[in-house]
C-alpha positions as CSV (number, residue, x, y, z in Angstrom):
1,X,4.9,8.6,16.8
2,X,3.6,7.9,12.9
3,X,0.1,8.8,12.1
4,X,-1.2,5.9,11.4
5,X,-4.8,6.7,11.8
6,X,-5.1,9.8,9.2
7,X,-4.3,7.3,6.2
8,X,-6.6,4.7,7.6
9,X,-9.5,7.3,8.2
10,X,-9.6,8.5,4.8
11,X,-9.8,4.7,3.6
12,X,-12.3,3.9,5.7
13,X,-14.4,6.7,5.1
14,X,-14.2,6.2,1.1
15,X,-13.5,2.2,0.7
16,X,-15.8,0.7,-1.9
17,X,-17.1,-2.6,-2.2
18,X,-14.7,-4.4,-4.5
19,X,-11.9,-2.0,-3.6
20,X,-8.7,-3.5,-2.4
21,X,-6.2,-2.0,0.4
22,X,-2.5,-2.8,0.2
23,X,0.0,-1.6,2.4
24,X,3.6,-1.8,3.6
25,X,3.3,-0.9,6.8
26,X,2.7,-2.8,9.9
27,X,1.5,-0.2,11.7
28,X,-1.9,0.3,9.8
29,X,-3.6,-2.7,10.2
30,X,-4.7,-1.9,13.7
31,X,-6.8,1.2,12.4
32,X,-8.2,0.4,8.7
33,X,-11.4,-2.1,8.8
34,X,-9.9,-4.0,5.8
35,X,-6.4,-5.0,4.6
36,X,-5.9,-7.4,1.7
37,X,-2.4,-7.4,1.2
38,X,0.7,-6.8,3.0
39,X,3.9,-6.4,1.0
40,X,7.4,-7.0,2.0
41,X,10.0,-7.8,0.1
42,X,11.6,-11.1,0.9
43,X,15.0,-10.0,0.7
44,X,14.0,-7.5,4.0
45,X,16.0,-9.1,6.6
46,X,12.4,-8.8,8.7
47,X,10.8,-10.9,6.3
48,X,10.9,-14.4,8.2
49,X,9.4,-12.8,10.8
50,X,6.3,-11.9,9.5
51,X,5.0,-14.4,7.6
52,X,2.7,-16.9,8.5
53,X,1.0,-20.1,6.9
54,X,3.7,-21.4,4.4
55,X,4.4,-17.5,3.4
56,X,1.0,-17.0,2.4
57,X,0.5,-14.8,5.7
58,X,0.7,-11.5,7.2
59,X,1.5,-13.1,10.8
60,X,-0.1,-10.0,12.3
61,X,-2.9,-8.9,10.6
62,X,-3.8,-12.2,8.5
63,X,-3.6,-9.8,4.9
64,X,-2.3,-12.1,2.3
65,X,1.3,-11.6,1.7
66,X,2.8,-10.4,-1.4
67,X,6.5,-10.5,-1.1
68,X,8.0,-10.3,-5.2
69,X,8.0,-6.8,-6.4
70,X,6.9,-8.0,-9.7
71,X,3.6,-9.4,-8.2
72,X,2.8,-6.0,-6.5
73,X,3.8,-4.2,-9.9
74,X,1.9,-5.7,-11.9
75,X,-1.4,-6.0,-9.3
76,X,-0.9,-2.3,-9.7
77,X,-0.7,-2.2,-13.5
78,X,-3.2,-4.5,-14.0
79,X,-5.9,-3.7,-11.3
80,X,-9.7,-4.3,-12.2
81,X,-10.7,-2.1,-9.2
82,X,-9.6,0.9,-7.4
83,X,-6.4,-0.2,-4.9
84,X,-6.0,1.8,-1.6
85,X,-1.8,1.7,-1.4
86,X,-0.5,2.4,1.8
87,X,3.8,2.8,1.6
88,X,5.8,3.8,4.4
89,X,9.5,5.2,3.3
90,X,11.8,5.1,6.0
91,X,13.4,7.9,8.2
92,X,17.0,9.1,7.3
93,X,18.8,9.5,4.2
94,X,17.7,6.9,2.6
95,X,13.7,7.7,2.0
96,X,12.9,4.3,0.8
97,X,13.9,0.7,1.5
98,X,13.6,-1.1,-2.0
99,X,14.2,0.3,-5.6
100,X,10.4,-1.2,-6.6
101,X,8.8,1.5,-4.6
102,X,10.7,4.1,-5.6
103,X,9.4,3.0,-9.1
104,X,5.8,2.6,-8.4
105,X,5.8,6.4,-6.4
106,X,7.1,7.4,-9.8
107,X,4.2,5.7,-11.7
108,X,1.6,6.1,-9.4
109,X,2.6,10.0,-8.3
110,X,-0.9,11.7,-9.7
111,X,-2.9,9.0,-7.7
112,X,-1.1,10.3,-4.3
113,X,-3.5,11.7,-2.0
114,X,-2.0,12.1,1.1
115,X,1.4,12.5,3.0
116,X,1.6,12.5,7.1
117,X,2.8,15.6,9.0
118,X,6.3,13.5,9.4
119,X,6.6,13.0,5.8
120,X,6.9,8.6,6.3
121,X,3.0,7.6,5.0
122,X,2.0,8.3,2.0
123,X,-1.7,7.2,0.3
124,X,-2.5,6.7,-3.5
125,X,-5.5,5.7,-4.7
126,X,-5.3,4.2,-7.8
127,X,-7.9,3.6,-10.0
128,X,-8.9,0.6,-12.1
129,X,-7.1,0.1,-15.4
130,X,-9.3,0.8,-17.7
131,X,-10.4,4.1,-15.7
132,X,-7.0,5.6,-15.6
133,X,-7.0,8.4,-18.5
134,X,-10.6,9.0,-17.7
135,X,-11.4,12.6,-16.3
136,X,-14.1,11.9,-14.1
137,X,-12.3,9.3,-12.0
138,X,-11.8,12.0,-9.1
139,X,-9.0,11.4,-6.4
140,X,-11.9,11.1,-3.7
């Protein structure tokens, strides 16, 4: 069973006002107290069965739906506060579903805080843009 609750925990015990929470995994909305965003690819043949309210829609947890990997890219690149990024990779040889997240744990791989016991959550907390290169900015 995944661990759902240790990502969610340390969100909700550090979530700022302003901060936004992003996550790939439907799992998580059930535990964290606030989820903006919900990105799947819509090439992911579970796509169509998610969405809700002409595709603007998490059907399950009501997140707004981001479903180009450019649009989650560059909310990433060009965040003005800190984001809370929740990816799951998948179990088996192939660790992740989609080349974008690959890319962005690349990018983002100083900002990861945590991993689950199983290895298939993992939590960055990325800081705004114009914080990025500054010391202070602590990962919690």
């Amino acid at each position: 069973r995944m661990d759902f609750r240790s990502p969610a925990k340390i969100i909700n015990d550090n979530l700022k006002s302003g901060d936004v929470v992003i996550s790939n995994t439907a799992g998580i909305p059930y535990y964290i107290e606030q989820l903006d965003y919900f990105y799947m690819n819509y090439k992911d043949s579970r796509f169509p069965g998610i969405v809700s309210c002409n595709g603007e829609k998490d059907l399950w947890s009501n997140a707004n739906i981001i479903y180009k990997p450019e649009k989650l890219i560059d909310m990433l690149k060009n965040a003005e506060s800190t984001i809370w990024l929740v990816l799951k990779t998948e179990i088996g040889p192939i660790k992740l579903r989609w080349e974008e997240l690959i890319k962005i744990q690349k990018i983002y791989s100083r900002y990861h805080i945590f991993e689950s016991v199983d290895g298939n959550l993992h939590l960055y907390r990325i800081p705004p843009k114009g914080d990025r290169e500054n010391a202070e900015f602590s990962p919690l």
